[in-house]
C-alpha positions as CSV (number, residue, x, y, z in Angstrom):
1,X,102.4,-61.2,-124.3
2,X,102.8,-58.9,-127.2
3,X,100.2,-58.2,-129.2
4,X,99.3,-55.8,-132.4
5,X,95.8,-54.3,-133.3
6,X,94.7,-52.2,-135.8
7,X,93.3,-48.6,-134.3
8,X,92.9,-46.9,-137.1
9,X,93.2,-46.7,-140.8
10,X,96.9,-47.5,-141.8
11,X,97.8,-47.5,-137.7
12,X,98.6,-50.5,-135.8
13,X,99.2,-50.3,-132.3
14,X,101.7,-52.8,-129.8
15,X,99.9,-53.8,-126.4
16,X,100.6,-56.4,-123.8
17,X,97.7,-58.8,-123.2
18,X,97.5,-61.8,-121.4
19,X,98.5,-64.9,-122.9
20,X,95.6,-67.7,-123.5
21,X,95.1,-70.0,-120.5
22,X,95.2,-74.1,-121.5
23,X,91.8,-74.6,-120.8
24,X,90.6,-71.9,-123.6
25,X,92.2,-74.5,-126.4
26,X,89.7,-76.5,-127.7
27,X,89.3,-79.7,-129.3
28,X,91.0,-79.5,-132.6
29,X,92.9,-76.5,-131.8
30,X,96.4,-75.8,-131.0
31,X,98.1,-73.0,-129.3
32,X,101.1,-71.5,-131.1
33,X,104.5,-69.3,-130.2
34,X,104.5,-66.8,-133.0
35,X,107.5,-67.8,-135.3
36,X,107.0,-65.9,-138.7
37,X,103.7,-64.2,-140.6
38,X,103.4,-63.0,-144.3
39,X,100.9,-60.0,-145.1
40,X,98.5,-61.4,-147.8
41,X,96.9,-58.4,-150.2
42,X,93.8,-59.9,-148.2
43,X,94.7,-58.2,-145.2
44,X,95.6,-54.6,-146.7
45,X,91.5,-53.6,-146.9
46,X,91.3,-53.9,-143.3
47,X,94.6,-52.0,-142.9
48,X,93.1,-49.3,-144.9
49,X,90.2,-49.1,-142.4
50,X,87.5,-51.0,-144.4
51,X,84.5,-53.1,-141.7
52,X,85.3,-56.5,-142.6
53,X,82.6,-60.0,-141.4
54,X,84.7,-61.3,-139.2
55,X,83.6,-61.9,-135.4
56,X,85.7,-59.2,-133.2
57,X,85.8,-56.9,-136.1
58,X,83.9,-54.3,-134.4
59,X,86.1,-51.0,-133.1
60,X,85.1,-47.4,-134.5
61,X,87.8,-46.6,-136.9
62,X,89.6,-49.8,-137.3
63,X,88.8,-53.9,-136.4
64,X,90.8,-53.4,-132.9
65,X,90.9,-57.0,-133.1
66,X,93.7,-58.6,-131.4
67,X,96.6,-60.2,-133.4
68,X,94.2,-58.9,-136.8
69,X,94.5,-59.3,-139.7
70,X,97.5,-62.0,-140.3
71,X,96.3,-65.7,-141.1
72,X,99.2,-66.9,-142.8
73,X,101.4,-67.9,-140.1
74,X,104.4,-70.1,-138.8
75,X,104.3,-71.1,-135.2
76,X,106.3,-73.6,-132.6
77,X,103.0,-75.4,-131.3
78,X,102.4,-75.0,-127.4
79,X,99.7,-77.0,-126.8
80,X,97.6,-79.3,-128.6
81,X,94.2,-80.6,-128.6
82,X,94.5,-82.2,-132.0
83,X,95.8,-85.4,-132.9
84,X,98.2,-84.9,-136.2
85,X,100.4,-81.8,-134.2
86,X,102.6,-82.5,-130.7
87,X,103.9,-79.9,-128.6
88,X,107.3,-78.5,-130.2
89,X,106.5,-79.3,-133.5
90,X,106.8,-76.1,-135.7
91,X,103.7,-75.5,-138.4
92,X,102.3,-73.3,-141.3
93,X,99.4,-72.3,-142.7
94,X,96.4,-70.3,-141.3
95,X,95.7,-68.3,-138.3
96,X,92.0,-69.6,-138.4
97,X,91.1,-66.5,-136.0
98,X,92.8,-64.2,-138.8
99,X,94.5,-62.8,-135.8
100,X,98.3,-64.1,-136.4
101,X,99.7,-60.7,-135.2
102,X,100.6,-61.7,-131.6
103,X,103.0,-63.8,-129.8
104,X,100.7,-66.8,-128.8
105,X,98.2,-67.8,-131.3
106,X,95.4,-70.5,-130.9
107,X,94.7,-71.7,-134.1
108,X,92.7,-74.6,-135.9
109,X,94.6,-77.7,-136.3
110,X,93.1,-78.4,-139.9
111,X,94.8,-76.0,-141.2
112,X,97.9,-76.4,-140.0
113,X,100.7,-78.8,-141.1
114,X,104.3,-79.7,-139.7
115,X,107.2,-78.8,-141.8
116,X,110.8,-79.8,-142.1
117,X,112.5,-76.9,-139.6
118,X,115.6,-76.5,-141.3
119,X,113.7,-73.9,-143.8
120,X,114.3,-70.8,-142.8
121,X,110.7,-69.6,-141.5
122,X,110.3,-66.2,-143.4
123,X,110.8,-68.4,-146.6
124,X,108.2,-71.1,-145.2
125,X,105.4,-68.6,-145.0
126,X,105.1,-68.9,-148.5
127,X,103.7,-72.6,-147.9
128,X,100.5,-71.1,-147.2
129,X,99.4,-68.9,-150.4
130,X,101.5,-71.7,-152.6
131,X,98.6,-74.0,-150.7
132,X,96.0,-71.9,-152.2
133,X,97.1,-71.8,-155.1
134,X,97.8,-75.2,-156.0
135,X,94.4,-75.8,-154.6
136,X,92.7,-73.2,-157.2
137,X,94.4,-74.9,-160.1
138,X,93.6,-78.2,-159.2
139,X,89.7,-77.0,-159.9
140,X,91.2,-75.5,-163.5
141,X,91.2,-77.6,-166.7
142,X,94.8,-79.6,-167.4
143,X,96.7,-76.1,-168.5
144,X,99.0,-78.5,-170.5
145,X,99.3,-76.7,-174.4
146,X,97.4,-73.3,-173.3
147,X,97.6,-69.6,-173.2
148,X,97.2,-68.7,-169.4
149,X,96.6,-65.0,-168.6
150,X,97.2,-63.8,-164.8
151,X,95.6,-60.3,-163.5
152,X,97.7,-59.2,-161.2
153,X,101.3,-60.3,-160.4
154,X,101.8,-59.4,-157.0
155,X,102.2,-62.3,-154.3
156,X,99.7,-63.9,-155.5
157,X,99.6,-63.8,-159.2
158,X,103.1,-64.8,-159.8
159,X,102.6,-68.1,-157.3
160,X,99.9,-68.7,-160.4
161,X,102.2,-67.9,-162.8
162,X,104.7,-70.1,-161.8
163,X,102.3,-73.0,-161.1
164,X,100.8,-72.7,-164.5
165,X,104.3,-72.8,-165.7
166,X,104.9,-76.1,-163.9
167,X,101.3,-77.3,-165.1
168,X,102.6,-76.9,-168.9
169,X,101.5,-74.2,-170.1
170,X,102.4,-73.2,-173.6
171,X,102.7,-69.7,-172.6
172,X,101.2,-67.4,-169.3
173,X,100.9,-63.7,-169.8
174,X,101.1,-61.6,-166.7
175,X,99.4,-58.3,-166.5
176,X,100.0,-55.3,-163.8
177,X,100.7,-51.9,-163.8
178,X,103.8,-52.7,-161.4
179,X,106.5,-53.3,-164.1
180,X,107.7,-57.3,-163.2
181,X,110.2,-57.3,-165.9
182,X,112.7,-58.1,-163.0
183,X,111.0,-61.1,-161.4
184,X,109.2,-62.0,-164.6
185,X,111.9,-65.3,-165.5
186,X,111.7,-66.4,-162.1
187,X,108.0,-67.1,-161.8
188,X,107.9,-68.7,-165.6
189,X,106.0,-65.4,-166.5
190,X,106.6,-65.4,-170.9
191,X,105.0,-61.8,-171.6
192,X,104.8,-59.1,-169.2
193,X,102.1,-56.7,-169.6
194,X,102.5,-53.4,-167.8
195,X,99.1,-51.7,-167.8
196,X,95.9,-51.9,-165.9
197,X,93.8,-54.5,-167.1
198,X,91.3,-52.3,-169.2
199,X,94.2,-51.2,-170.9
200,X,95.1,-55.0,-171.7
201,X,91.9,-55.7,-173.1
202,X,91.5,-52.7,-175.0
203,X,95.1,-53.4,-177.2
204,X,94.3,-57.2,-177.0
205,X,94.0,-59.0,-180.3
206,X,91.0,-61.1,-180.8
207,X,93.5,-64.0,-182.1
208,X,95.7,-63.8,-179.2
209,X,93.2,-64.7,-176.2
210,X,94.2,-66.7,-173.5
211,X,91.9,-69.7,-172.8
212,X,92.3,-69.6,-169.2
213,X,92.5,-65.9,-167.3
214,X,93.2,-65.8,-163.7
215,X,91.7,-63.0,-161.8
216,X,94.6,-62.5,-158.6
217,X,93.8,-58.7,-157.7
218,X,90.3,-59.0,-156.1
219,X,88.5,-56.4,-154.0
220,X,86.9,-54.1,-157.2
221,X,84.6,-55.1,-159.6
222,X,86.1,-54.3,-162.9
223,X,89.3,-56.6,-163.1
224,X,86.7,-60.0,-163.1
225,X,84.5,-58.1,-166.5
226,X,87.5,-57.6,-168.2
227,X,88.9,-61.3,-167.7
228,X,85.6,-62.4,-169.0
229,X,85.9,-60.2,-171.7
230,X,89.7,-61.7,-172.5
231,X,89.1,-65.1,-171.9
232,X,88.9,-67.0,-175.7
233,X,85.7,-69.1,-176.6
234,X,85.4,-71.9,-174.6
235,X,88.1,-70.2,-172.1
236,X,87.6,-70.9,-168.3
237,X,87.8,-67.7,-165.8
238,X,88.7,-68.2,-161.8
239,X,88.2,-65.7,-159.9
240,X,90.8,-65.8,-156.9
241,X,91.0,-62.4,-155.9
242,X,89.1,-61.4,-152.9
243,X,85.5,-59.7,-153.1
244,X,84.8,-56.8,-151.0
245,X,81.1,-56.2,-152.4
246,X,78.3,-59.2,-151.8
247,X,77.3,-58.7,-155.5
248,X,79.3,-58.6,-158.6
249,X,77.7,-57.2,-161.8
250,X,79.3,-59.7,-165.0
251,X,78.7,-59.6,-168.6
252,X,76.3,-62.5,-169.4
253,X,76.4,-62.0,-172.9
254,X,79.7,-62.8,-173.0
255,X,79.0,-66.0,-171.3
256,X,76.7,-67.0,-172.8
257,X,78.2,-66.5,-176.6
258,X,81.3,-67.3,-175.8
259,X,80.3,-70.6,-174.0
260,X,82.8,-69.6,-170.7
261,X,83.5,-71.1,-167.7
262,X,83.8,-69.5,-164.4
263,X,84.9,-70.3,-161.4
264,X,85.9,-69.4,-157.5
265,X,86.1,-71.0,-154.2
266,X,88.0,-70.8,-150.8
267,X,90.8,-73.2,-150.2
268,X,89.3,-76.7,-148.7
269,X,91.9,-79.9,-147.8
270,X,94.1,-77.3,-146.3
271,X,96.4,-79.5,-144.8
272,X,96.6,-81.7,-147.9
273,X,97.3,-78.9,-150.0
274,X,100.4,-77.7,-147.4
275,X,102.0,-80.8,-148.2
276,X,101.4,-80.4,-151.8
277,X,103.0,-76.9,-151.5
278,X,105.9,-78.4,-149.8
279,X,106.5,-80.9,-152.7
280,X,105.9,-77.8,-155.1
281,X,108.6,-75.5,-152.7
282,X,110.8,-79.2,-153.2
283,X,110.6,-79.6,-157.1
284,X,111.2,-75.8,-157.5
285,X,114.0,-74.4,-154.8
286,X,114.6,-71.6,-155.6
287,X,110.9,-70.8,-155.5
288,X,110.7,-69.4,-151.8
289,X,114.2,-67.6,-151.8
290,X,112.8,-65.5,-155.3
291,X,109.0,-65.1,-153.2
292,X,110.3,-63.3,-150.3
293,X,111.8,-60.0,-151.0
294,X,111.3,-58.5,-147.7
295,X,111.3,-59.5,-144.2
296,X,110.6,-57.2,-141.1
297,X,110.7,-58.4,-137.1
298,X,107.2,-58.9,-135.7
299,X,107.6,-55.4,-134.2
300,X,107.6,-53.5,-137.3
301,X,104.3,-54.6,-138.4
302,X,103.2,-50.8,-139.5
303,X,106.7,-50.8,-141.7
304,X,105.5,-54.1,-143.3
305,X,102.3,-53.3,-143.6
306,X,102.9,-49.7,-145.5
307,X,105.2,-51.7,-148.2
308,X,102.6,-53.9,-148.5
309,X,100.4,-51.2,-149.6
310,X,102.6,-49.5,-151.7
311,X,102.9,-51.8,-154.8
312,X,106.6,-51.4,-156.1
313,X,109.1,-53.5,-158.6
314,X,110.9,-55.5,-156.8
315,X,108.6,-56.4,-153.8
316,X,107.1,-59.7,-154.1
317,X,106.2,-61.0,-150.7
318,X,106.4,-59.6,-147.2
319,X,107.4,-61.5,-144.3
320,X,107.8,-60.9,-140.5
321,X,109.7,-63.1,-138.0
322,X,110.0,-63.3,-134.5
């Protein structure tokens, strides 16, 4: 079977490896026929080279780490050793391995959910980060009435800005130095800020600060001080973005004077959430269509990845299909 790996910084590599035998799937696992895959800004450090945690993440100069680093996957399910998925059904959600890139994938079946096959599957792959999303906000005070500031409107940031949109929010602000003037109407985005988020904070006026600020960029430091810094008293701060450092340095005294709230977490009830997303995708359809700007075969991973990495108007998310 086909197979990518990452050999290098910003270098995939196609190889043929033997598929998975039944006996290696495991109770609560499923193996999967690669269907469709969406690259995540989550996957783009270890593109770039970075030594990520993960088990198998362990070559010289990149993870050369079979199917690595795709977990948001579709997939026609092979084999199952779990009791909610049947062999033919077709899923979404995660790659549990974080190794989606391949042709058979063997997967957890928690985090998986069947789905209705008549949508198309590049759209579909946008179940699984609308599944986070929805998750994160559920942990969020009601957004009904409120000023709701996103950092970041790539993939991620506008599903927030939409779903705060759908929550009732009085207004969301989304902030990036990508100008989204383009896709800002779609994702219920009211003012776009084009500048980096120091920038934001710097012109911001004290009057005008949003009571809930989303972090959706991750892997630096800065962008999570200066949503503490914008968030108004009383304001609540989540922190969604991925961190590459063990240890964030945060401004206590802002805290603590301001009386803030903040807050971060993985995605847990994952298949409860995929259904949630599907109702979401349901209420909203033209939702998926607007997400997915570009889709490449699952051969042209290094094409889709070097989009990805390049942060242009316009691109939104980035899908690959069998």
């Amino acid at each position: 079977m086909w197979a990518h790996r990452l050999i290098a910084p910003y270098q995939f590599e196609r190889v043929e490896v033997a598929e998975p035998a039944e006996q290696q799937i495991g109770p609560g696992q499923v193996l999967l026929r690669f269907v469709a895959a969406g690259v995540c800004g989550s996957d783009l450090p270890a593109f770039r080279g970075a030594q990520g945690r993960l088990p198998g993440d362990d070559g010289a100069g990149a993870a050369e780490k079979l199917g690595f680093p795709i977990h948001e996957i579709v997939g026609d399910v092979i084999v199952s050793r779990h009791p909610q998925h049947r062999p033919g059904d077709r899923v979404v959600g995660w790659a549990s391995g974080f190794d989606g890139l391949m042709e058979r994938v063997v997967s957890d079946g928690d985090g998986l959910l069947g789905y209705d096959p008549a949508l198309d599957p590049a759209r579909a792959v946008g179940l699984q980060p609308l599944a986070c999303v929805l998750y994160a906000v559920e942990q969020l005070p009601d957004l009904a009435g409120r000023h709701v500031a996103v950092i970041g409107q790539g993939s991620i940031g506008l599903l927030f800005s939409v779903v705060a949109k759908a929550a009732g929010a009085r207004r969301v602000t989304g902030v990036d130095p990508v100008d989204r003037r383009d896709v800002a109407a779609a994702f219920g985005v009211d003012s776009v800020v084009q500048a980096t988020s120091d920038r934001w904070l710097r012109h911001l006026d004290p009057a005008d600060r949003p009571e809930i600020v989303i972090e959706a960029v991750g892997h630096q430091v800065a962008t999570l001080g200066h949503a503490i810094e914008a968030a108004a008293p009383g304001g609540t701060v989540f922190y969604f973005g991925v961190p590459d450092d063990d240890s964030y340095p945060i401004n206590m005294r802002a805290m603590l004077r301001n009386n803030l709230t903040l807050i971060s977490g993985i995605t847990h009830d994952r298949r409860r959430m995929l259904s949630a997303a599907a109702r979401f995708a349901a209420d909203h359809p033209e939702l998926l269509g607007d997400y997915v700007t570009h889709v490449f075969g699952c051969h042209q991973a290094q094409d889709a990845f070097e989009l990805a990495a390049r942060p242009v108007p316009g691109r939104v998310k980035i899908a690959m299909v069998a």
